[in-house]
C-alpha positions in Angstrom: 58.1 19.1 30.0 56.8 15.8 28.9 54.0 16.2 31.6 52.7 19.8 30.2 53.1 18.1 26.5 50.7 15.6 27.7 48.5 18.0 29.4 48.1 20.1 26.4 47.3 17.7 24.2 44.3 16.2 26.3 43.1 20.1 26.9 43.1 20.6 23.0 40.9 17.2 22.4 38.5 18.1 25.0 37.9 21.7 23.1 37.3 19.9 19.9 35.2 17.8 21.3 33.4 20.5 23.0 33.5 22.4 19.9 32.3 19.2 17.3 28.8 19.1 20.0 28.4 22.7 20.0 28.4 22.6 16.9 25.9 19.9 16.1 23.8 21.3 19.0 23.3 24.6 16.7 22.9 22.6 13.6 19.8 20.6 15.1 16.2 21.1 13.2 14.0 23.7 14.9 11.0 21.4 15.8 9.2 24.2 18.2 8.9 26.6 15.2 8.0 23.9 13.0 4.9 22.5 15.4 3.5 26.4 15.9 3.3 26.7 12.1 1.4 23.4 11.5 0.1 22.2 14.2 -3.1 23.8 14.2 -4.0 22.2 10.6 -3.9 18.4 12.1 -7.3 16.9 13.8 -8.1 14.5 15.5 -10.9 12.1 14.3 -13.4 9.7 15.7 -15.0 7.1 13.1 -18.3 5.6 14.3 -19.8 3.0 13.5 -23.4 1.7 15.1 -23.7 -1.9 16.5 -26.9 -3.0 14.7 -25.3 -2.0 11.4 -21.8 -4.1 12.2 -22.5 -7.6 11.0 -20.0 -10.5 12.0 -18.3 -9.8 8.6 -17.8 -6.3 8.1 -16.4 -6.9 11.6 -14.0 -9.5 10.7 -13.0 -6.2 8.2 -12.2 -4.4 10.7 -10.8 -6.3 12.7 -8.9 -7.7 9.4 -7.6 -3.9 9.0 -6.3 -3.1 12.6 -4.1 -6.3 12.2 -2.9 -5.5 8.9 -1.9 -1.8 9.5 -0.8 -1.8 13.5 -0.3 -5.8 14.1 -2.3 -7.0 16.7 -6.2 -6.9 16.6 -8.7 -5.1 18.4 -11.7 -7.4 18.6 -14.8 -5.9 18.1 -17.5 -6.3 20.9 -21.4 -5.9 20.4 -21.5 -2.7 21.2 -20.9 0.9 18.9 -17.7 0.3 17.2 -15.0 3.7 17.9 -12.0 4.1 15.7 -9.6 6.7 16.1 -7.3 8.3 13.7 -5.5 11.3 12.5 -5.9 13.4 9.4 -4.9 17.2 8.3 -6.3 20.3 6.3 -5.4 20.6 2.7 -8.2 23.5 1.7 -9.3 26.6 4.1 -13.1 26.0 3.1 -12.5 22.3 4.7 -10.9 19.4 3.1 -9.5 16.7 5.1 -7.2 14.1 3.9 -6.5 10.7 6.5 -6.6 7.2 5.5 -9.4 4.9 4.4 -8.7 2.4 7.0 -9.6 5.0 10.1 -12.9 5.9 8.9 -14.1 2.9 6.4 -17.8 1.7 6.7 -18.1 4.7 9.6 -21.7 6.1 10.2 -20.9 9.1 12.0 -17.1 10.7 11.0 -16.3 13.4 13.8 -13.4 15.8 13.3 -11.4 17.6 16.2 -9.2 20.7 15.8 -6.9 21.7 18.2 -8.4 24.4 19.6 -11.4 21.5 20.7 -14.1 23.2 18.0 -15.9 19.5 16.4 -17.3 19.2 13.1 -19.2 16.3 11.8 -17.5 15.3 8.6 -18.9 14.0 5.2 -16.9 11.4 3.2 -16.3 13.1 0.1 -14.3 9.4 -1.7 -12.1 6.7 -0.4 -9.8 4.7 -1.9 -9.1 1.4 -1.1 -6.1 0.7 -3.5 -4.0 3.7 -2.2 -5.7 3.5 1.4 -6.6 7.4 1.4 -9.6 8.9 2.3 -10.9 12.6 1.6 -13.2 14.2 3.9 -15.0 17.9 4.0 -16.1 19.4 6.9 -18.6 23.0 6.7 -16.5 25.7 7.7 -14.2 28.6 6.5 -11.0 30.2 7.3 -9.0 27.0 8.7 -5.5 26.4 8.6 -4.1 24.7 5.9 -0.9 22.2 5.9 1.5 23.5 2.9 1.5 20.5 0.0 5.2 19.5 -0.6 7.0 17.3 -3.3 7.2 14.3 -1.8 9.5 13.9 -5.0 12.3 16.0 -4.1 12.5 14.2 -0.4 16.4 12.9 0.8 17.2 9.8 2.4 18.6 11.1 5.5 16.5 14.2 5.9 14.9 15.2 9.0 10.7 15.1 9.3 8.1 15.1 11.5 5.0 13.4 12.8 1.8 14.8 14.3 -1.1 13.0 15.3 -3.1 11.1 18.3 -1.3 8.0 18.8 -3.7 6.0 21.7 -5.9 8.8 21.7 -3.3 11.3 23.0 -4.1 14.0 20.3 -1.7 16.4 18.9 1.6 13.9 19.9 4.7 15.5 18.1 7.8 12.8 17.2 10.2 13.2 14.8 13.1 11.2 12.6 14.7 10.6 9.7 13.9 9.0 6.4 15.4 6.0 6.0 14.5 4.9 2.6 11.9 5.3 -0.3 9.8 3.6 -3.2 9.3 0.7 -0.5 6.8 -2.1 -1.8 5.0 -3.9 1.2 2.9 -5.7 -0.9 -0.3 -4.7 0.1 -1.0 -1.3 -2.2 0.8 -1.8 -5.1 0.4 1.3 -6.0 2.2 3.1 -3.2 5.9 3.5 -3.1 5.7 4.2 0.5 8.3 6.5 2.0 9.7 4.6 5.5 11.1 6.6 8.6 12.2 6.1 12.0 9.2 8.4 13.2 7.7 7.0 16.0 3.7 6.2 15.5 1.2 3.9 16.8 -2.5 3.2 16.3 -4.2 6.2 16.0 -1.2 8.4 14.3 -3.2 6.6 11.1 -4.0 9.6 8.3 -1.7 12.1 10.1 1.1 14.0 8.2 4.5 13.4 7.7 6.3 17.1 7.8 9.2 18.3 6.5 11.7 20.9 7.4 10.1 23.4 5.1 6.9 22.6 7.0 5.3 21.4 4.2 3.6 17.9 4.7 5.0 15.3 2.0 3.3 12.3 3.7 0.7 10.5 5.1 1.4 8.0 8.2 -0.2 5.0 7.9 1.4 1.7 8.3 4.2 0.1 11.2 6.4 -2.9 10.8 6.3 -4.9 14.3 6.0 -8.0 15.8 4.6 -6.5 19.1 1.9 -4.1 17.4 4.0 -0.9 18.6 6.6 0.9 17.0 9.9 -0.8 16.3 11.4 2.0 13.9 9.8 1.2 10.9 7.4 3.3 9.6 5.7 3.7 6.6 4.0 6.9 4.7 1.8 7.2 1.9 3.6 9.7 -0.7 1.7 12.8 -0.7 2.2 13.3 -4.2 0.2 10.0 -4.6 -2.2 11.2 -2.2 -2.9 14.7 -3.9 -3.3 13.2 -6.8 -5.8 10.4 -5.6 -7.7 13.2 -3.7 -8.0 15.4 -6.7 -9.7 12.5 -8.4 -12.0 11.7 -5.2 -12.9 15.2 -4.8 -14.0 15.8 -9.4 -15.9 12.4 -9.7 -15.5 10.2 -5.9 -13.8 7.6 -7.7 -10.1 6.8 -8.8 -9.2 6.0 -12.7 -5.7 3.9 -13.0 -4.0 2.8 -16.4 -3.8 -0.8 -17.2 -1.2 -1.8 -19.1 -2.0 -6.3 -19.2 1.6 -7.3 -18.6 2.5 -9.9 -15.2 6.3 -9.0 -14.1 8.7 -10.4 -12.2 11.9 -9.1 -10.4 14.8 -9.3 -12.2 17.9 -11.3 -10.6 21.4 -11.5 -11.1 21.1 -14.8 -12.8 18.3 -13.8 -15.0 20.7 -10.0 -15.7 23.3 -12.6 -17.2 21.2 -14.5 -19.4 20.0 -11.1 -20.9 23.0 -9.7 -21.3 22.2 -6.9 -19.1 24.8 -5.1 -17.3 23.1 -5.3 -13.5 19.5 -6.7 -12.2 17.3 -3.5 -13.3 13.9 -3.4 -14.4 10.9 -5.1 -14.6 10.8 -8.9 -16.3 8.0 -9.5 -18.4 6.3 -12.7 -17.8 3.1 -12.7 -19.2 1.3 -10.6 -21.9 -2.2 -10.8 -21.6 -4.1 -11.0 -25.3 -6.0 -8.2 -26.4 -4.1 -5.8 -23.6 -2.3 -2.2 -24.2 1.1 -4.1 -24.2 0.1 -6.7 -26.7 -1.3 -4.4 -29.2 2.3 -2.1 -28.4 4.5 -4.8 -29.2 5.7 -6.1 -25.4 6.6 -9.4 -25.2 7.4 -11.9 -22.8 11.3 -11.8 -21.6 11.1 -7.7 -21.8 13.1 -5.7 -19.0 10.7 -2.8 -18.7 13.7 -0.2 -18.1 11.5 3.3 -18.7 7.8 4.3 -18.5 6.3 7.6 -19.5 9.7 9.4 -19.0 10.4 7.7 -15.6 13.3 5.3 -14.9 12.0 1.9 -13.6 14.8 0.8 -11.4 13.2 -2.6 -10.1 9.6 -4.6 -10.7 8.3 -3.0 -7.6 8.4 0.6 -9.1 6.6 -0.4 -11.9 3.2 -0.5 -10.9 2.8 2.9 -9.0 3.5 4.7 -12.3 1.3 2.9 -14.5 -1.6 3.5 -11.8 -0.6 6.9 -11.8 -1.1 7.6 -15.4 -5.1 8.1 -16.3 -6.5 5.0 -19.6 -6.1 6.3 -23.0 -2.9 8.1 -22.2 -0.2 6.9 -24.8 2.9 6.6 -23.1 6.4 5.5 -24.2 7.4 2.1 -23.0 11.5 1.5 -22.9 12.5 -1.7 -23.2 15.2 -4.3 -23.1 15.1 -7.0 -25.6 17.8 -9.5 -26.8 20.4 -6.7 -25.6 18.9 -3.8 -27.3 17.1 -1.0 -26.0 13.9 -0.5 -27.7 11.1 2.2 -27.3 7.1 1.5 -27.8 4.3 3.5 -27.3 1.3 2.2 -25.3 -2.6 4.0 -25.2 -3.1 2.3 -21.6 -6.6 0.7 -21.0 -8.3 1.1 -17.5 -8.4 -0.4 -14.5 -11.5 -1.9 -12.9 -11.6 -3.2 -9.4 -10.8 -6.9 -10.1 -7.8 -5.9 -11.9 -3.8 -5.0 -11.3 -2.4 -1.9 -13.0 0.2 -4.1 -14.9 -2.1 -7.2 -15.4 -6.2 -8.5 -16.6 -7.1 -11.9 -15.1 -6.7 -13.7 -18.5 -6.3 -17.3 -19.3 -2.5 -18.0 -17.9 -1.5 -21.1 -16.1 -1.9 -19.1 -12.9 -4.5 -17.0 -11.8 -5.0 -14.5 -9.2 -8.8 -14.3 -8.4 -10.9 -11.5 -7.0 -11.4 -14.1 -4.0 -8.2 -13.4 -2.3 -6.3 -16.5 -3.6 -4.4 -17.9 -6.8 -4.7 -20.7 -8.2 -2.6 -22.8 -10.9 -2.7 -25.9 -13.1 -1.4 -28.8 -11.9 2.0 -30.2 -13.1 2.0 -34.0 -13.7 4.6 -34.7 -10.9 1.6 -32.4 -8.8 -1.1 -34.6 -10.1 1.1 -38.1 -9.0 2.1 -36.2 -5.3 -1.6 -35.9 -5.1 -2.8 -38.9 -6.2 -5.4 -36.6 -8.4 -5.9 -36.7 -12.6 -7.5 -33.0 -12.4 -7.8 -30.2 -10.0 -5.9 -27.1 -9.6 -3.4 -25.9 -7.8 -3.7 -23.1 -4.2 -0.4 -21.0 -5.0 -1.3 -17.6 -2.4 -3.7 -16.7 -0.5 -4.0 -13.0 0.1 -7.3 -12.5 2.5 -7.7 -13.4 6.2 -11.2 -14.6 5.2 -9.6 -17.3 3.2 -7.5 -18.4 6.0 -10.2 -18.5 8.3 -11.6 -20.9 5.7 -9.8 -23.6 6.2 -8.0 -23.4 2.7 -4.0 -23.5 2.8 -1.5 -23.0 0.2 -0.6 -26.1 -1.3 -4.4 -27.5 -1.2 -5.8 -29.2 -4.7 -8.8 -28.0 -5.6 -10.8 -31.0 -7.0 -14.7 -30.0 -6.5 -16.6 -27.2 -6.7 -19.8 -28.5 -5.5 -20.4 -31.8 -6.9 -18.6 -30.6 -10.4 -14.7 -31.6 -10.7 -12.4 -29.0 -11.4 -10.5 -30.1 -14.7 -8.2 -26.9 -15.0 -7.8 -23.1 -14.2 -10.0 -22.1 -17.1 -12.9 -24.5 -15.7 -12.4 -23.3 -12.4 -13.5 -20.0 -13.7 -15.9 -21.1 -15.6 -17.3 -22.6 -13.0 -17.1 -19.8 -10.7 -19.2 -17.3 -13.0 -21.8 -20.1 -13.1 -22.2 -19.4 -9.3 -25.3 -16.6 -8.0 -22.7 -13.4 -6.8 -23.7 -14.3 -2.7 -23.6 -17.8 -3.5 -21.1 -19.6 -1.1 -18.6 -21.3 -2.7 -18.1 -24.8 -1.6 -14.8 -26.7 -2.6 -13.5 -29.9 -2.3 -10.3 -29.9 -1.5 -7.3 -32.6 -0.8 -5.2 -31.5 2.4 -2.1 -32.8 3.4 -3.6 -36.3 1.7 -6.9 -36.1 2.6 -10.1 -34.6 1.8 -12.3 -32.1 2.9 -14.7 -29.8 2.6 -14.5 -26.1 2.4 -17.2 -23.2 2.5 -16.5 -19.5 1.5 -18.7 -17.0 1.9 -19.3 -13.9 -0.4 -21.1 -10.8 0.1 
């Protein structure tokens, strides 16, 4: 009797087993529908650009971008330079959205549709802050990708990828989304969505799909230490993109508020000293004079809690809204301040291409140049570790082409030319007493000793 017990019991687990993976079998997203209804809207495209036109610094930016979106570089050789990408339909009469980084400084853009017709494309507007590109092609009648809400997406939910990863065109792979409102600190104004969709090179400017078909992203950057996929994967909102293309397509530029405030994240410690219940927010750290936030009353040691009827649940999210909202809107800022919630209003200034949405270079201790470095005053115990009465300070540096410079973090500035540096404001000053392609030679102390460093401009 025991015996039949026992067999009984193992026979009912093995149905509910059998049961619990039938049941997730059925529950399963339907990718071969979901591929027949969009796939025709994605192309392949081929960005061109001709040898005698690629000088040893635009390909340096090239090579500059393949390393900063996919890892490891593809170094250029004298010879026609060929980039590869992905991109999809948003119109019928021929629009075309992919990133800036597949077809920047191309000569000849050729787009692919996957019934092999080709159509030479003209760049409509690119956008180097957002990384998103819009391109028309002349013809009628094509399919069209359906426009989602990148808004409404779940952490969790199923989506899809469809591009030409290594030039194998029309690649389907799918995931999950594992979180959003990521900040990789390259466009600030992104808050990228990040999957576990596999892409590689070439997936660049192809849509992210979702289970409505609709496409709610563009694919554009990996996380990897090899330069292949490691399952993290980033995509450019396509609410952010719409809206960025709408722009390109009206004038072929993008306008972004300014609001002149420098923020900081804010910590636990930093929550306790402001009485605030949890870290939330952005910290203000610097209002710039003259600014939108000045003249609306922020001031430094803020928490910017709300902007423009949006929550602002850490620093990072900060920036993507203010970009988002067009200058001389007058928004509501919510604010933190000795405890008390306090709201301001705000007729945001605009954004030129030297400046952050939150921040104008002004005259603060540190300053972040157009150069691709920052730069700060010295501290007296700096000045004596130095063995230096003036100079200034190299706190990041943010462009390869710095690197390749010679100039490291940590370096004193103490010459610009045969002029010493006194402070940041001097520095400046005697930057924009420089000819615009005038190199820029420093001299700078090392590691304790000096030397001499050239940086080029265009």
């Amino acid at each position: 009797m025991f015996k039949n017990k026992f067999h009984s019991i193992i026979f009912l687990t093995s149905l509910v087993i059998s049961q619990a993976g039938f049941s997730q079998k059925n529950n399963l997203p339907d990718f071969t529908s979901l591929v027949e209804e969009t796939g025709a809207a994605v192309v392949n495209i081929t960005a061109r650009q001709n040898a005698k036109e690629l000088t040893r610094r635009e390909r340096s930016q090239r090579e500059d971008m393949l390393e900063r979106f996919f890892g490891v570089p593809q170094y250029p050789q004298e010879r026609d330079s060929v980039a590869g990408g992905s991109g999809f339909i948003i119109s019928e009469d021929g629009y075309i959205l992919t990133n800036r980084h597949v077809i920047h400084d191309a000569d000849e853009i050729l787009v692919t549709l996957i019934d092999r017709r080709e159509f030479d494309a003209k760049l409509i507007g690119e956008d180097e802050a957002s990384d998103v590109a819009l391109l028309k092609v002349d013809a009628k009648n094509l399919p069209v990708l359906k426009v989602g809400d990148s808004n409404n997406l779940k952490i969790g939910e199923w989506v899809m990828a469809i591009g030409s990863p290594l030039s194998f065109e029309h690649s389907v792979t799918k995931g999950i989304v594992s979180a959003k409102g990521r900040d990789l600190g390259r466009q600030q104004y992104v808050p990228y969505i990040q999957t576990d969709v596999p892409i590689n090179r070439g997936n660049s400017g192809g849509p992210l799909i979702n289970m409505n078909a609709e496409v709610v992203g563009i694919n554009t950057i990996i996380v990897s230490n090899t330069g292949g996929y490691m399952g993290l994967s980033f995509s450019i909102p396509i609410n952010t993109a719409m809206s960025v293309a709408e722009q390109l397509k009206s004038g072929g530029k993008v306008q972004r508020g300014l609001l002149g405030v420098n923020i900081e994240p804010v910590t636990q410690k930093m929550a306790d000293y402001l009485g605030l219940k949890k870290p939330q927010g952005a910290l203000v750290n610097n209002v710039n004079k003259g600014s939108s936030a000045e003249k609306a009353g922020i001031e430094v040691q803020d928490v910017i809690v709300k902007f423009n009827g949006q929550k602002v649940e850490t620093s990072a999210s900060l920036p993507p809204l203010v970009g988002s909202v067009m200058p001389g809107t007058k928004v509501e800022v919510g604010v933190i301040r000795d405890g008390k919630r306090i709201n301001l209003e705000a007729v945001l200034d605009g954004l030129t291409d030297n400046e952050v949405a939150l921040s104008s270079n002004g005259d603060s201790p540190t300053s972040k140049l157009d150069l691709g470095f920052e730069v700060a005053n010295l501290s007296d115990d700096e000045k004596d570790d130095n063995d230096v009465n003036n100079g200034v300070l190299v706190k990041e540096i943010t462009s390869r082409d710095i690197n390749r410079s010679g100039l490291r973090e940590g370096d004193v500035i103490i010459k610009i030319g045969k002029t010493p540096v006194k402070n940041v404001k001097h520095f400046k000053k005697l930057l924009s007493e420089l000819e615009k392609d005038e190199p820029i030679v420093l001299l700078v102390k090392q590691a304790g000793v000096n030397r001499f460093i050239v940086i080029e401009r265009n």
